[in-house]
C-alpha positions as CSV (number, residue, x, y, z in Angstrom):
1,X,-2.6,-16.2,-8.9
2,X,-3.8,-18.5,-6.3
3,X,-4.4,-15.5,-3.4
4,X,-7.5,-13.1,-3.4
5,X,-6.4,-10.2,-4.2
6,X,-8.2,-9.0,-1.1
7,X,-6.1,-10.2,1.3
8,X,-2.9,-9.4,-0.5
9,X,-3.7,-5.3,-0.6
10,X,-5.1,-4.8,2.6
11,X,-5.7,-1.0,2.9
12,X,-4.6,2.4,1.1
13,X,-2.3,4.7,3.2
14,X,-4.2,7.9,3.6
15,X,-1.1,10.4,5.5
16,X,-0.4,14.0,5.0
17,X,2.8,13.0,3.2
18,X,0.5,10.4,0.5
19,X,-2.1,13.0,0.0
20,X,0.4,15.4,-1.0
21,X,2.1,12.5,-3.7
22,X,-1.2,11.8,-5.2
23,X,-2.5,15.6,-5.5
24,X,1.1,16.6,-7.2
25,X,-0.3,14.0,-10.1
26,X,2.4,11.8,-9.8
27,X,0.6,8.4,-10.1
28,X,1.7,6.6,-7.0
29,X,-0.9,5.0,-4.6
30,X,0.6,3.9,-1.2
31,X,-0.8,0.4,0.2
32,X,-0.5,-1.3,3.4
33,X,-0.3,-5.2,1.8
34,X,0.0,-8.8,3.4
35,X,3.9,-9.3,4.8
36,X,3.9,-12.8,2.8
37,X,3.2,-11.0,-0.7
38,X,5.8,-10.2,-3.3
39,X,6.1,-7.2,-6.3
40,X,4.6,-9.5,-8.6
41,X,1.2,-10.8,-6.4
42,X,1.3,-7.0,-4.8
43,X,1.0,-5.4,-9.0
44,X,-1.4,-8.6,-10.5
45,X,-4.2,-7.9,-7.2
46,X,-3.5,-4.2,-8.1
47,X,-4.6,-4.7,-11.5
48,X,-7.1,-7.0,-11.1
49,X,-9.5,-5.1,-8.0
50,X,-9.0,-1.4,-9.5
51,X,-8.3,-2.4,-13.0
52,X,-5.2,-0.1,-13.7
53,X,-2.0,-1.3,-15.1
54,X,0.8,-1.1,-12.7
55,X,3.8,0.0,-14.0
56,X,6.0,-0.6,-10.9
57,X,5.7,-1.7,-7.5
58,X,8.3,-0.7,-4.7
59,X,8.3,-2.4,-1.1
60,X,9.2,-1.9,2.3
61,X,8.8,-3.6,5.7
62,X,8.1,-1.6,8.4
63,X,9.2,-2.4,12.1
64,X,6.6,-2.3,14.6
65,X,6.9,0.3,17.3
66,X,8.7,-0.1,21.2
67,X,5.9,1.2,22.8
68,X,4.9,1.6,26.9
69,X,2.0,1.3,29.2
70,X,2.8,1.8,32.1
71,X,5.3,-0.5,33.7
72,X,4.3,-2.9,31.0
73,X,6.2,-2.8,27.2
74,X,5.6,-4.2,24.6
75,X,6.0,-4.0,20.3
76,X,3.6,-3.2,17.5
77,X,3.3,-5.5,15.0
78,X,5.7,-5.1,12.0
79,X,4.1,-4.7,8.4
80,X,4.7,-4.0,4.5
81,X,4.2,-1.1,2.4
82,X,3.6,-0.9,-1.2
83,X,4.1,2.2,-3.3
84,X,2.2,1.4,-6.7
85,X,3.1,3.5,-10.1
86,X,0.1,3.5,-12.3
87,X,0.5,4.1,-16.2
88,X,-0.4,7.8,-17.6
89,X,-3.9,8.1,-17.3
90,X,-5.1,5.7,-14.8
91,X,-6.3,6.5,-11.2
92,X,-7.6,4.7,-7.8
93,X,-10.9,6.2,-7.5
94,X,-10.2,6.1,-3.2
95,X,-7.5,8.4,-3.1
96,X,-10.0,11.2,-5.2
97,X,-11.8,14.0,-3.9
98,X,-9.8,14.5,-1.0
């Protein structure tokens, strides 16, 4: 893999909605990742910085925002998502305790 696999998985997703995935036990960890990364770079820098084994990776881009200040508009950036399904057993010490 020729990226660090810090700047492929930028930062986990910590909503009301991801909480509730990871308490029901379901093994999926939500990521915000670099837009240039595919499945494959997104599961090896999984693997490799929280040393799990990633069953499957799912992506999504996400459009950046219209948003208004003022007179002025202008648009969020746009980003990726990552939804990462860990095998039986393994878990992202991040997402405990909350």
């Amino acid at each position: 893999m020729s990226k660090d696999p810090r700047t492929i998985i930028l930062f986990p997703i910590r909503t009301e909605k991801t909480e509730d995935v990871v308490s029901r036990n379901l093994n999926k960890y939500y990521f915000r990742v670099a837009t240039t990364a595919n499945k494959i770079e997104i599961g090896k820098a999984a693997e490799e910085l929280f040393k799990v084994k990633v069953i499957k990776c799912e992506t999504m881009n996400v459009k950046g925002k219209l948003k208004r200040w003022g007179r002025t508009s202008g648009k969020r950036a746009s980003w990726k998502k990552a939804i990462l399904t860990l095998k039986e057993g393994d878990t992202i010490k991040l997402f405990e305790g909350v």
